[in-house]
N, C-alpha and C positions, 0 to 999 in steps of 0.2 A: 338560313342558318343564323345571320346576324340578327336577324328581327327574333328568332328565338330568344338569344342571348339578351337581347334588349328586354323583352319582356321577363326573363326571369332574374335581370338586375333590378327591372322597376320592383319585382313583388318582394324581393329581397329586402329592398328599401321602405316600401312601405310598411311593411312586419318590423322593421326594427322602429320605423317611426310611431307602430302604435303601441308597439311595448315602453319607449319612451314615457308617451300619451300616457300610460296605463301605471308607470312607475310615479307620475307625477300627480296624477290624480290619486292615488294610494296616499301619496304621503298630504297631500293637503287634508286628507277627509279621515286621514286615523285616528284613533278615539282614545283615552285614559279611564282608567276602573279607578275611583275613590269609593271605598264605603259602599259597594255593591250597587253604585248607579253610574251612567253610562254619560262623559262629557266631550262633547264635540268642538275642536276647536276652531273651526271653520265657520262659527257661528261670531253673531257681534257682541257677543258675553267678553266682558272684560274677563283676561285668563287669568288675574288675581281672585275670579271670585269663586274657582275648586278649594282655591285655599280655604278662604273666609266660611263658606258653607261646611264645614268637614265636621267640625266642631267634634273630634275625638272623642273626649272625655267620655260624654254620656254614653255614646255607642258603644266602647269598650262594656261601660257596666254595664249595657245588656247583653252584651254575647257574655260575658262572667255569669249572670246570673243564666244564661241561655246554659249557659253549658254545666253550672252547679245544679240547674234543675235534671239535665240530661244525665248528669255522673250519680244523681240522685237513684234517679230511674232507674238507671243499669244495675245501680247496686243492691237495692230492691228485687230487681230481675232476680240477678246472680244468687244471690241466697235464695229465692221462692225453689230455683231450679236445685243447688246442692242440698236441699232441706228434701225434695222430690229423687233425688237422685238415692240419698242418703235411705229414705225409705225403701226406693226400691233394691236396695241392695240390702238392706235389713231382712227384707220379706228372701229375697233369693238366697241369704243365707240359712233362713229358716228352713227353706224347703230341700236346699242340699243336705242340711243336716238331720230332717226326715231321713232323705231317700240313704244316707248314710249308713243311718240306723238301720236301714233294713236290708243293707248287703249286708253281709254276717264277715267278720275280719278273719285273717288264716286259722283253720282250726288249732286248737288246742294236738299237741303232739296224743298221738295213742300210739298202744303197742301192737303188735301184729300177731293174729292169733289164726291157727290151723284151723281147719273146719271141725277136729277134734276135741279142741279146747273151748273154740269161740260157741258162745253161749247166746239163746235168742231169748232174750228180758224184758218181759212188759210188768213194766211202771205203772201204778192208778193213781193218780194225781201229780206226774211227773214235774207238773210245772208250776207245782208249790213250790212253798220253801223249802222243807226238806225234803222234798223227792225232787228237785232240779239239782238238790248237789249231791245226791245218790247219785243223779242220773249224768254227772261228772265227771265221778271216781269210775263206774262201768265202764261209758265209755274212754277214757284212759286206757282202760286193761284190755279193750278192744272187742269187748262183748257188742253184740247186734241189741241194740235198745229202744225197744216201744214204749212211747208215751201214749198215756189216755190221761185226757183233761176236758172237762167242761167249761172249765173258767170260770167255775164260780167264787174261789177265793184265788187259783193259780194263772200266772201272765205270760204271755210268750217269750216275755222279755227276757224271764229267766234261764230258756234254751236256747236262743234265738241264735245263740253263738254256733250251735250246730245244726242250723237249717242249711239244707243241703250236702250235710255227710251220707256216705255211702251207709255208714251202720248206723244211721238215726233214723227213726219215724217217727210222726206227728199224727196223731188221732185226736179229734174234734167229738167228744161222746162221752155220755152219760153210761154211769157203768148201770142206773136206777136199769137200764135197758141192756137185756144181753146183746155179747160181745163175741166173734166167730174170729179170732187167729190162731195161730201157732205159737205155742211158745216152750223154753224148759224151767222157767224160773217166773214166776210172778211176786212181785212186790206190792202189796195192799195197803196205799197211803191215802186213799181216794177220800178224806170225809172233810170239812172247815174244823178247825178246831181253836179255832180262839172264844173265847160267849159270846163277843157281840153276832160274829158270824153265821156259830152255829142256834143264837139264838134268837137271828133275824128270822129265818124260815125253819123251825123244828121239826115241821113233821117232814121236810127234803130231807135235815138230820140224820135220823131217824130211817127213812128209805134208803138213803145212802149206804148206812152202815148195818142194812139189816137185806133187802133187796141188791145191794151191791154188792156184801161180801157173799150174799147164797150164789148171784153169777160169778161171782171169780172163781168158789171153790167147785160151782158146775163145771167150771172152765178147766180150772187147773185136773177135776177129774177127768176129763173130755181128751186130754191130751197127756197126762199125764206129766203133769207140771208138780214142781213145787212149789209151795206158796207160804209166804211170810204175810200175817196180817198184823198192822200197823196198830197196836191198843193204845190206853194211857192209862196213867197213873190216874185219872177220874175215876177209875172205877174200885177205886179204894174209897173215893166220896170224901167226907170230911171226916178221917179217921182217927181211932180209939186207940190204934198203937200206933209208936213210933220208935225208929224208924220204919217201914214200911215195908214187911217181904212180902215173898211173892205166894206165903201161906194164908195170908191175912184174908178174909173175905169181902172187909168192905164193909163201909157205915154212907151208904148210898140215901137220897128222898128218889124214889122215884116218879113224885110227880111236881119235883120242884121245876124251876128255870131252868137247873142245867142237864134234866133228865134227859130231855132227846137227845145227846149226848155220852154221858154217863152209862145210863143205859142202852143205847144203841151197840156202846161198844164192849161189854157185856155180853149182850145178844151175840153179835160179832165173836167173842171167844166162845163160845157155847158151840154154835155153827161152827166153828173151824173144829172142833175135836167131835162134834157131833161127825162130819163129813168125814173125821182122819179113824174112825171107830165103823160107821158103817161101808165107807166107799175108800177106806184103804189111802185117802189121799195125804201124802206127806205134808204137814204144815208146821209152824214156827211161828208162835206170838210173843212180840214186842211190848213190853209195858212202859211205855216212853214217858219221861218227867218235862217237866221245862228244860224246852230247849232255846237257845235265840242263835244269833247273829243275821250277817249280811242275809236283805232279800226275805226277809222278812214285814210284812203291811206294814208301813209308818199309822196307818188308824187300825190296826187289828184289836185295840182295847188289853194286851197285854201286859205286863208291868214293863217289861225291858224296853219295846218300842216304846209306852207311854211315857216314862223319865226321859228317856233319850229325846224326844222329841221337844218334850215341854224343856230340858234345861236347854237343848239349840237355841231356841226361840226365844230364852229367858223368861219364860211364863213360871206360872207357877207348877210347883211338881207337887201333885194331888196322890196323897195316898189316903184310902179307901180304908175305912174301921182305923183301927187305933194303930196302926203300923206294925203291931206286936208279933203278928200272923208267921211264919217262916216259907222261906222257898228254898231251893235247890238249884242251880243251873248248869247246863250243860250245853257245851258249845257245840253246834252242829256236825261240824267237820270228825269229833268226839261220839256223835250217833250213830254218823252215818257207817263210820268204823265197827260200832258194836253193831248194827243191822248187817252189814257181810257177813260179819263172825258167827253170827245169830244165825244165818243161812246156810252159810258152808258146816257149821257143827252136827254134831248127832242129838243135841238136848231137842227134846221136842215138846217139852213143857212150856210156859209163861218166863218171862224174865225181864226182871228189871233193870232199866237202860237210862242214867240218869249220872249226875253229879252230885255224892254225897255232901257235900261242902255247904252249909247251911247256914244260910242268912235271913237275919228278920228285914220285911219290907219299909219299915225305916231307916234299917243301915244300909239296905239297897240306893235307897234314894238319895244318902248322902255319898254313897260311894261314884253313883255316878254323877251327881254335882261335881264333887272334885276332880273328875275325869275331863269333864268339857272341859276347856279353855276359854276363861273369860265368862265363864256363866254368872248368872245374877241372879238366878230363881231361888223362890224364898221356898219349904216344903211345910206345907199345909195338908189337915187330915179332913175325910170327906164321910160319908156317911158310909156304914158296912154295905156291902154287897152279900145278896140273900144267898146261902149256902154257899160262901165262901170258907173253903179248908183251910182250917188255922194252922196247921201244921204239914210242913210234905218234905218229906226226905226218903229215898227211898233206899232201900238194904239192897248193896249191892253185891255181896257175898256168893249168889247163884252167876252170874257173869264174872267174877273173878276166875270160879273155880272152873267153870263149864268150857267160859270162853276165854279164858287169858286176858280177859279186855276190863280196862279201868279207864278213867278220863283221861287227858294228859294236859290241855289248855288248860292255864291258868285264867280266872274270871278276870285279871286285868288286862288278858292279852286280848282273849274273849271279845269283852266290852270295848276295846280301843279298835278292834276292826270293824266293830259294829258300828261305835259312831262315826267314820271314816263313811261307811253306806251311808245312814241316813244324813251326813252332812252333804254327800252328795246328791243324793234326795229332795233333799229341800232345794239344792238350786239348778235341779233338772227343769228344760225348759223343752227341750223335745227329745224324742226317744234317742235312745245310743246305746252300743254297747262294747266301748272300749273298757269298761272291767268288767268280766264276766264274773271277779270274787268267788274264781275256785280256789278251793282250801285243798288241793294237789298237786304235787310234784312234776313238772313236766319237761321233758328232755329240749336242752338246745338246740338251733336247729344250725347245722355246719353247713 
């Protein structure tokens, strides 16, 4: 027992003796950091001489420049990355606003119609210009509405507002090729009708407006449809009276530039009472003048798009022969009004469907100068265009009386919505359709 004890006071002692040992040796051999080298003072170096060697100064200015070349660097970095970051959030905002564009926003309100009233209405060229705001006003009033479009001058973009309505459909087709639906009401808008359009491809013209209207009035017989076909005031050509009714017969070239045209739509009225005489079928033609507004081609070579566009841009505004020539205009929202009247009436003759209000294409061009804001286009005359009508006005005295219906837009109000479009035109950069530029009334939603 005591010899235990003995031995665990020795080891006792000796562990403290060598922690001693161990605390004493620590402190003779511990070291000092000057300037990132390591000095011992255990050694025979006189200990004045960490002082003397340290020499500050220079060292400082290389870690300064050490570290102006590193804040350099970083800052380099830093912008390559916010310039990288910056793009890709540029591209990702484009592509949202793609996929944007292509959910369709809450519909437009419509009305609710019984299976007795609601009407099933296919549209031919629905997704022009003026048949996407016919095809507006229908649906509002809660008709079931067929579109057929080829897209050869008409864009989705113009209906796009009502992809995925229960009373909307979208057909992908050429009317050149017959057509197997249902319907009680056909609207015949299906042809290009600007020159450059219909004068890129003439003989499609031409097929369009002569093999397209003989399927729709097959069709409309087939089911026993009505059918409205869509004519123009071209088919008075460059005429010998004026104003222009609907007795006139027309001072036409038929084998100028704008025949396939011209004549096509001609052929077109011909065919429609040819069809309403032997096959009993109910039809109603349109003699339509110049019309414009929104949603309308910023290139369709028209006068209204071409001034508009040129005074945006501050170009020059080019009018074509000596300016002297006269138009007419009519604002859309004003046609589409006389084309329901035009279908729901009992006249089943020709009728003209225009804005008597008659302007020479000089005073056009300065009226819409002074409309931009800020415009700087100077107007300059360009050379005539071949069988251009120097005079167009049309007599509207047969729609007065028939159909109650006159214009009611005034051409300043007209013209100021329009360039409202193509100012927003010019600075589309990807698809949208937050204004869809209906010219209709639509109910709040509580």
């Amino acid at each position: 027992m005591i010899k235990a004890k003995f031995r665990n006071a020795v080891t006792v002692a000796c562990v403290l003796v060598l922690l001693v040992l161990v605390y004493h040796i620590c402190n003779k051999t511990k070291s000092h950091v000057v300037d990132d080298r390591v000095v011992n003072y255990d050694t025979d170096i006189n200990l004045e001489l960490p002082i003397r060697i340290i020499n500050p100064a220079p060292k400082k200015k290389q870690v300064l420049y050490s570290k102006k070349m590193d804040s350099s660097d970083n800052l380099e970095s830093t912008k390559q990355e916010l310039q990288d970051a910056k793009a890709r959030l540029e591209l990702l905002e484009q592509k949202l606003a793609v996929l944007e564009g292509r959910i369709p926003q809450k519909y437009p309100d419509v009305e609710y119609l019984g299976y007795k009233d609601r009407k099933r209405i296919l549209v031919t060229g629905g997704a022009g210009f003026v048949g996407s705001h016919l095809v507006d006003v229908l649906m509002v009033q809660g008709h079931e509405v067929i579109v057929v479009d080829n897209f050869f001058t008409g864009r989705k973009r113009n209906v796009e507002h009502w992809f995925g309505h229960r009373n909307f459909e979208m057909i992908h087709h050429d009317i050149v090729n017959p057509l197997y639906v249902e319907a009680d009401e056909i609207y015949h808008l299906a042809s290009p009708a600007s020159p450059p359009h219909y004068m890129q491809n003439p003989v499609k013209t031409i097929k369009t407006n002569t093999l397209g209207t003989i399927n729709m009035l097959g069709l409309a017989r087939r089911v026993g449809a009505k059918i409205l076909i869509a004519s123009t005031s071209e088919v008075y050509g460059d005429p010998m009276v004026h104003p222009q009714p609907e007795s006139y017969w027309g001072h036409v070239n038929p084998i100028g530039p704008r025949a396939c045209y011209d004549e096509g739509k001609r052929v077109a009225e011909t065919l429609a009472y040819s069809y309403a005489k032997q096959e009993n079928v109910t039809v109603r033609v349109a003699r339509i003048f110049n019309t414009y507004g929104p949603r309308m081609h910023a290139s369709d070579g028209r006068v209204v798009s071409n001034f508009i566009m040129q005074a945006l841009q501050n170009l020059t505004i080019t009018v074509y022969g000596n300016g002297k020539q006269t138009r007419s205009f009519c604002y859309v929202s004003d046609l589409v009004d006389g084309l329901l009247s035009l279908m729901t009436s009992s006249y089943s003759l020709p009728v003209n469907l225009g804005n008597p209000v008659e302007h020479t294409i000089e005073e056009f061009a300065m009226i819409i100068k002074n409309l931009v804001p800020g415009c700087r286009s100077n107007v300059a005359t360009g050379a005539a265009v071949t069988d251009d009508p120097q005079r167009r006005r049309p007599d509207i005295a047969v729609a007065k009386q028939q159909l109650n219906w006159s214009p009611k837009v005034s051409l300043q109000d007209g013209l100021q919505k329009t360039i409202e479009y193509f100012k927003e035109e010019i600075a589309r950069k990807t698809f949208s359709n937050n204004q869809t530029y209906m010219d209709v009334k639509t109910r709040n939603t509580h």
